[in-house]
DOTI-237085 format. One record per residue: x, y, z of N, C-alpha, C in turn. Coordinates in steps of 0.001 Angstrom, whole numbers, plus 500000, padded with zeros to 6 digits. Layout:
<nodes>
NODE    n_c1    n_c2    n_c3   ca_c1   ca_c2   ca_c3    c_c1    c_c2    c_c3
NODE       X       Y       Z       X       Y       Z       X       Y       Z
...
</nodes>
This chain:
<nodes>
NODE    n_c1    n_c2    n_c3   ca_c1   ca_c2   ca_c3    c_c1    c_c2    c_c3
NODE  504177  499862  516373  504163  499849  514916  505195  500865  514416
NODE  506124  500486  513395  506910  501275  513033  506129  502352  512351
NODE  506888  503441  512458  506608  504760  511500  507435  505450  510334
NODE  507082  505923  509284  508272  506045  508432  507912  507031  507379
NODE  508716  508307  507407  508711  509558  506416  508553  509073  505156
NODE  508304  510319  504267  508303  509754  502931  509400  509853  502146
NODE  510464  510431  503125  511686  510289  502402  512733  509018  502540
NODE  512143  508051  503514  512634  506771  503651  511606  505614  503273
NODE  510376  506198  502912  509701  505519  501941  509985  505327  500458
NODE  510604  506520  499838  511418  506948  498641  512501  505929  497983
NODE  512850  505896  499150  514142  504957  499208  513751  503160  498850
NODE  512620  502832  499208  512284  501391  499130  511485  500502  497876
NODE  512181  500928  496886  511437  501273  495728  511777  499904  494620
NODE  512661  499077  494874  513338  498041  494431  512774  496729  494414
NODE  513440  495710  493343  512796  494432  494065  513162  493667  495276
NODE  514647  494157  495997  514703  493650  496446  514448  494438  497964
NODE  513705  495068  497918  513213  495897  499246  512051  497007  498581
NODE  510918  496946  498324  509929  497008  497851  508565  497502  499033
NODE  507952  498364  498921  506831  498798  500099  505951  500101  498930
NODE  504653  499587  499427  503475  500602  498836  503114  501160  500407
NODE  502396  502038  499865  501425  502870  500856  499841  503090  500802
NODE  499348  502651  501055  497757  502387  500852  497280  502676  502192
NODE  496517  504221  502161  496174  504775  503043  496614  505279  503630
NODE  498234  505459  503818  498548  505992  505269  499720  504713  505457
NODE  499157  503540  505172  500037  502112  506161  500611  501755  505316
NODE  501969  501240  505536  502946  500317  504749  503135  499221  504925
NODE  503318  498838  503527  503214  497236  503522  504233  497295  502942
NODE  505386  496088  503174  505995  495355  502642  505948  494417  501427
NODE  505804  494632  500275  505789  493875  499271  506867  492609  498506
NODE  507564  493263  499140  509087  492432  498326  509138  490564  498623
NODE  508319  490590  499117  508093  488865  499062  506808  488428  498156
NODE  506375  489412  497805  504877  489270  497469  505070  489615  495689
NODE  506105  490243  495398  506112  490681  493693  506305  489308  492646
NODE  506465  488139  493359  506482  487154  492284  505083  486595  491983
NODE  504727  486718  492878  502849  485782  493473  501923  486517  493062
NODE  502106  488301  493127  500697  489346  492509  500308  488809  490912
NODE  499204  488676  491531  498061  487782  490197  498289  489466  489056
NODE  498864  490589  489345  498659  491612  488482  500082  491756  488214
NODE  501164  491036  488655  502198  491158  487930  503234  491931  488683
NODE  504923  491592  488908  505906  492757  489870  505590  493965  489189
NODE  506009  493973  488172  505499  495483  487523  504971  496789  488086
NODE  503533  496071  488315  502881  497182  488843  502947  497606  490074
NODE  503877  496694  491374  503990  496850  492661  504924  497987  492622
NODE  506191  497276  491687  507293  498247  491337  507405  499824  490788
NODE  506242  499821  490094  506173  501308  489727  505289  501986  491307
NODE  504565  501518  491645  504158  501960  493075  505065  502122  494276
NODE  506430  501167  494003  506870  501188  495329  507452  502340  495957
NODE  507115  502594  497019  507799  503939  498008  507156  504763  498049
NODE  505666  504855  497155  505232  506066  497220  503438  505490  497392
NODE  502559  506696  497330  501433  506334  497656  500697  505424  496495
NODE  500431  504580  497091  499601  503442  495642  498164  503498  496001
NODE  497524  504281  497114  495884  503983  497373  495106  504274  496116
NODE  495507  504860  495508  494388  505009  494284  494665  503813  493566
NODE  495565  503774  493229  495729  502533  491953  495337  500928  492382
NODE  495217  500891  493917  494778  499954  494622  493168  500218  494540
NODE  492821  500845  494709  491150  501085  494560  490831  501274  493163
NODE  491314  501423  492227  491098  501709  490207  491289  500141  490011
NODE  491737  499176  490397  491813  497905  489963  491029  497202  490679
NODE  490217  497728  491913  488896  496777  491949  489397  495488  492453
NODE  489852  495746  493954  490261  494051  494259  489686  493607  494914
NODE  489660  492095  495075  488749  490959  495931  488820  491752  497224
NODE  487738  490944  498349  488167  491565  499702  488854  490600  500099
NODE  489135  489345  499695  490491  488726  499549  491554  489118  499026
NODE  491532  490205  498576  493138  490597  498246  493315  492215  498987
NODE  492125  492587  499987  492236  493462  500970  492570  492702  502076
NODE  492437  491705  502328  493010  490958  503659  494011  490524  503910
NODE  494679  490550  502596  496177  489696  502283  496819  491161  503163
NODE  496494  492458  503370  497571  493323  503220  498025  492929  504930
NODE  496787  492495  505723  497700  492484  507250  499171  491814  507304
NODE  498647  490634  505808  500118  489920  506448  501662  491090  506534
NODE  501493  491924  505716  502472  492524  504771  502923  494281  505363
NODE  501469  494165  506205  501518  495587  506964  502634  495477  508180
NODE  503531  497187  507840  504981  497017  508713  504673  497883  509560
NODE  504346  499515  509416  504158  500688  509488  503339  501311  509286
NODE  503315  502977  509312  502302  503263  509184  503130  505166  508491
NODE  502647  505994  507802  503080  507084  507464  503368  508255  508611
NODE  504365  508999  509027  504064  509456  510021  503284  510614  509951
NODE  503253  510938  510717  501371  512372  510621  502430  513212  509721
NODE  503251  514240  509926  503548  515489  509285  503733  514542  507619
NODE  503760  513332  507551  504005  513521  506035  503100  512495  505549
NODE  502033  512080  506301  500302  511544  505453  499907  512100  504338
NODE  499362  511337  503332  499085  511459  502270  497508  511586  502666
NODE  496437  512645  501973  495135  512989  502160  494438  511263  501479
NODE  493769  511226  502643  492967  509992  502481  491702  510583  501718
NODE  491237  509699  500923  489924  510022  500257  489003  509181  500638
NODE  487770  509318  500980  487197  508122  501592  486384  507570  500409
NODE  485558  506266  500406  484948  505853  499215  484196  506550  498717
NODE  483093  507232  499056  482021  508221  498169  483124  509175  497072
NODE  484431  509741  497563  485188  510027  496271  485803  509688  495915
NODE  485943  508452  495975  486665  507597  494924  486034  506664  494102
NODE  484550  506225  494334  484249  505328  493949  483903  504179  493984
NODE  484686  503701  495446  485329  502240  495056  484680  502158  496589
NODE  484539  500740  497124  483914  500293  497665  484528  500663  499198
NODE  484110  500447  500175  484842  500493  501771  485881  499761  502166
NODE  486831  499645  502324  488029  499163  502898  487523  498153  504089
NODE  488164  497203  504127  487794  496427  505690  488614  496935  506217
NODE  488627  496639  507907  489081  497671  508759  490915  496964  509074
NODE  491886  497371  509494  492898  497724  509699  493394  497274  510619
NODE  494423  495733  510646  494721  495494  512235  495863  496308  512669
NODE  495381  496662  514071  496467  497072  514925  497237  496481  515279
</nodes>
């Protein structure tokens, strides 16, 4: 699985090369910003940087937690992980689990 700083996460912020971070793992979005039932917009202001909260504040299907394997590239590398919050502080329900 690829790995990738947050300073080359920084960088991917466009429509036409586009990636959130939800949790730790990167996904590839840039095929996916025409089709989000919530609009490019909001992928776009997320892209390159950490989106797990704003992914858990909008309350999505666990059909639209499953969509992310297709899209998952990478993963954050340890010295530059973003603090995971687990559900009791955030609110929001449990994540399904994460393919390897």
């Amino acid at each position: 699985m690829a790995r990738f700083t947050r300073k080359e996460l920084e960088q991917r912020n466009r429509a036409d090369d586009a990636v959130i971070v939800i949790d730790n793992v990167v996904y590839d979005v840039t095929r996916f910003l025409d089709d989000h039932p919530g609009g490019a917009e909001i992928l776009l202001d997320n892209a390159g940087k950490d989106a797990s909260q704003c992914f858990r504040d909008v309350g999505h299907s666990d059909d639209a937690k499953l969509w992310r394997a297709e899209f998952q590239i990478g993963e954050v590398v340890a010295a530059d992980r973003w603090e995971v919050l687990s559900p009791v502080e955030t609110g929001a329900a449990p994540e399904p689990p994460r393919l390897q």
